[in-house]
C-alpha positions in Angstrom: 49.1 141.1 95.7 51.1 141.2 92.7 51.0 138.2 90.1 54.9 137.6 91.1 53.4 136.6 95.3 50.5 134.5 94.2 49.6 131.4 91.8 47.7 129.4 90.6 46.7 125.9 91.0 44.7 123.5 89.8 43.2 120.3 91.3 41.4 117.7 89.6 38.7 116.4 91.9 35.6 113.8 91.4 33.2 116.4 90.7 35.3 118.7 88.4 38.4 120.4 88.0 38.8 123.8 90.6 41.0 126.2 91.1 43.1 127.0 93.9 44.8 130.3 94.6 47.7 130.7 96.8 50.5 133.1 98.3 53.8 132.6 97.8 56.1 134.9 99.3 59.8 135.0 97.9 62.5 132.7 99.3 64.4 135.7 100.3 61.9 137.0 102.7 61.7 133.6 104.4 65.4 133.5 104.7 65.2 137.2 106.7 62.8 136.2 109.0 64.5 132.9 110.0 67.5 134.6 110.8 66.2 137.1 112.8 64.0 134.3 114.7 67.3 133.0 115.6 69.0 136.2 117.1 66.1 136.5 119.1 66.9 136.6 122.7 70.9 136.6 122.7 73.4 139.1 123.4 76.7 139.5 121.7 79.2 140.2 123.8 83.1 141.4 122.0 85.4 140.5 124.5 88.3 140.5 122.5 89.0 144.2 123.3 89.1 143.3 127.4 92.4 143.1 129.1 92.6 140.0 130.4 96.2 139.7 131.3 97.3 140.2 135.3 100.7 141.4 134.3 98.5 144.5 133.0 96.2 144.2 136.1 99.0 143.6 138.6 102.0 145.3 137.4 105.5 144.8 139.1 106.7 148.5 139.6 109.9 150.0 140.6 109.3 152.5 143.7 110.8 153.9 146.8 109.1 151.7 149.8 109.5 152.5 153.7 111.3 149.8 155.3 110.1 149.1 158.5 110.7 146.6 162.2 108.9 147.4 165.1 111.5 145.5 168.0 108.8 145.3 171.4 110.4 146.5 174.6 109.5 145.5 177.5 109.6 147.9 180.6 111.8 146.4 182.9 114.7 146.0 180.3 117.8 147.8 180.8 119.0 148.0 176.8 119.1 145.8 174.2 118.8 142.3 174.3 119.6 139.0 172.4 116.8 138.5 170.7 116.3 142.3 169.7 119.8 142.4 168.2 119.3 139.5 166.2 116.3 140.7 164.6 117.7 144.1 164.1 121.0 142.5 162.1 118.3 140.7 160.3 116.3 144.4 159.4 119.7 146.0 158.3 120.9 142.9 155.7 118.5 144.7 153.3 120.1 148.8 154.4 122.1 149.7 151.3 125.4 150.6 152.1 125.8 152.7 148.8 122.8 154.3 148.9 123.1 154.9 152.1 119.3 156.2 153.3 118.6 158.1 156.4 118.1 155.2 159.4 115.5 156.4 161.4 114.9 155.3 165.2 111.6 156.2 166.3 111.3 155.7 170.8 107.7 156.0 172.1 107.0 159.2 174.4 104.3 158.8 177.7 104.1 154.7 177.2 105.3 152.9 180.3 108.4 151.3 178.5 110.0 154.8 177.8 113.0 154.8 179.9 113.0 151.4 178.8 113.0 152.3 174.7 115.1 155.5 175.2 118.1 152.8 175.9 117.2 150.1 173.7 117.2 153.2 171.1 120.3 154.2 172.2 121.4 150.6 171.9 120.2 150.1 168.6 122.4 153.0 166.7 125.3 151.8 168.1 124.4 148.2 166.6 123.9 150.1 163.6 126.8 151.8 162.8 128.8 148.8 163.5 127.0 147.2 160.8 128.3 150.1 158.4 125.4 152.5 158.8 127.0 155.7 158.7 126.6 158.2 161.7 125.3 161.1 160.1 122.5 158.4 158.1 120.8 157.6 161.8 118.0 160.1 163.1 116.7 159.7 166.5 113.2 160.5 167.0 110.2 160.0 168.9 106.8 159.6 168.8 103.9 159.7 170.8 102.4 156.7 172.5 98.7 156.3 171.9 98.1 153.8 175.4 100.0 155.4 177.9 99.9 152.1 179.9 101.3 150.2 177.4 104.4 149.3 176.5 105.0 150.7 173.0 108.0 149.1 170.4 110.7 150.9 168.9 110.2 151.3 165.3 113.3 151.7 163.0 112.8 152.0 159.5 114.8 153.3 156.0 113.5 153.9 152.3 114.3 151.5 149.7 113.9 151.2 146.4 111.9 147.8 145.8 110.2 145.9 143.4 106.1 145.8 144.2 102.9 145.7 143.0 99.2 147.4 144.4 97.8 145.5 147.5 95.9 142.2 146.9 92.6 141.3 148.3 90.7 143.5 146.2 86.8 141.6 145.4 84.6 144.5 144.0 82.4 141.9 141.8 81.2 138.4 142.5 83.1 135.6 141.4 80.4 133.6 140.0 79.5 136.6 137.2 81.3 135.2 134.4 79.3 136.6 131.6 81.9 139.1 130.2 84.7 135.5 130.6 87.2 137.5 131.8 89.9 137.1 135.1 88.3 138.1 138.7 89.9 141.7 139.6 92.7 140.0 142.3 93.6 137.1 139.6 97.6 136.8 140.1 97.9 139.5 142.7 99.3 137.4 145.0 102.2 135.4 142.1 103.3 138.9 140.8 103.7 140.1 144.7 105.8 137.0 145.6 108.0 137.5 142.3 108.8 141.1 143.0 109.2 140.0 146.8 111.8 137.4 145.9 114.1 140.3 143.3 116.9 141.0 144.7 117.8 143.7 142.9 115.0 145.5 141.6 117.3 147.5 138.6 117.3 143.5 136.7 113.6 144.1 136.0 114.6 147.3 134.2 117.6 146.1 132.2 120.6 143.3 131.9 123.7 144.3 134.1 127.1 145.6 132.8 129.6 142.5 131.5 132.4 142.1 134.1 135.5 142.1 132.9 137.1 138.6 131.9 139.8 137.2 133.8 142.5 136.2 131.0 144.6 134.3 133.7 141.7 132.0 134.8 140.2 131.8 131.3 143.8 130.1 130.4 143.4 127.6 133.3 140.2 126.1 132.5 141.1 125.8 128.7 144.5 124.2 129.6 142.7 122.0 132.1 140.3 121.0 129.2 142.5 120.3 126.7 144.7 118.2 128.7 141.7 115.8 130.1 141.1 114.5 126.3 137.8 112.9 126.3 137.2 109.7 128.5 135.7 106.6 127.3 133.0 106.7 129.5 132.1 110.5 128.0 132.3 108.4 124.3 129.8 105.7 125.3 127.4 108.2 126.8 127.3 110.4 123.5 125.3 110.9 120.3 128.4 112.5 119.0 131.0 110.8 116.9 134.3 112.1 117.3 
């Protein structure tokens, strides 16, 4: 022990004066060891370096997607009815015109509603191209029926460039884990699959549209009609503004 660790004390006492010699270890070497007896049993976790947004997890995308109604036939119908044009109608408000996709009508083969579908089908492309599909867009096709006792729908279906995200429902880790305090994996699936659902036209989320052109006649109007209103008293007493 050097003579910088130790020292020396002395103690008067009834029977004498003695001696006492103890260790003193330097104050640094205390302060070490109490820090590490406080790190002792904890983990340090960084978890600014996690991604922990769900417009990174759950990204709105701009993609082709098959559009798709299957309209049930029954076997005993001879063409198309109410109900099945009205739901078609509704299918063919999202077709678009300009674009102008391939419509494709899809009858099942060896069900026991295929006389049945064969006219519906037939039935449905004239519906079609009196709602502006072209003729030379629709494809007639067929596919196999997988119960041939059953009666089998017709599907129709066109490709359309929409604004989506990756399916939801995704739960590969329990909920209650919570160490790493981060969002659960389907966190805002289902908000960014209702926003893209409700775009209208996906080409917004990409960039603004073009400026229409003004309308000098109708811009006159409104300022004529403005100046010669003035400003009513009621429009005075409501406002912070002195005129």
């Amino acid at each position: 022990m050097s003579k910088s660790a130790s020292k020396v004390m002395t103690v008067r006492t009834a029977s004498g004066i003695a001696r006492i010699r103890r260790q003193v270890f330097p104050a640094l070497a205390i302060a070490l060891a109490t820090s590490l007896a406080g790190c002792a049993n904890r983990d340090s976790i960084t978890v600014g370096s996690i991604p922990d947004d769900y417009r990174t997890t759950h990204p709105i995308v701009i993609a082709e997607k098959n559009q798709k109604i299957d309209l049930p036939v029954g076997a005993g119908d001879r063409g198309m009815t109410g109900a099945q044009r009205d739901a078609l109608l509704g299918f063919l408000d999202g077709y678009d015109k300009s674009a102008a996709p391939a419509l494709t009508i899809a009858m099942p083969a060896g069900s026991a509603n295929e006389v049945a579908a064969q006219a519906a089908g037939r039935d449905f492309a004239r519906l079609a191209m009196r709602a502006g599909v072209k003729r030379n867009r629709i494809v007639m096709t067929s596919y196999q029926s997988a119960v041939p006792e059953a009666s089998a729908p017709v599907r129709v279906a066109f490709v359309a460039v929409r604004a989506q995200t990756d399916k939801c429902g995704r739960w590969p880790d329990d909920l209650t884990e919570t160490s790493e305090n981060k969002h659960y994996a389907d966190f805002g699936c289902s908000y960014q699959n209702n926003l893209a659902a409700q775009v209208a036209n996906p080409n917004d989320l990409i960039g603004p549209r073009k400026q229409s052109e003004i309308d000098a006649e109708n811009r006159g109007a409104v300022i004529d009609v403005y100046r010669a209103r003035g400003i009513s008293d009621e429009f005075l007493g409501n406002s912070e503004v002195t005129y």
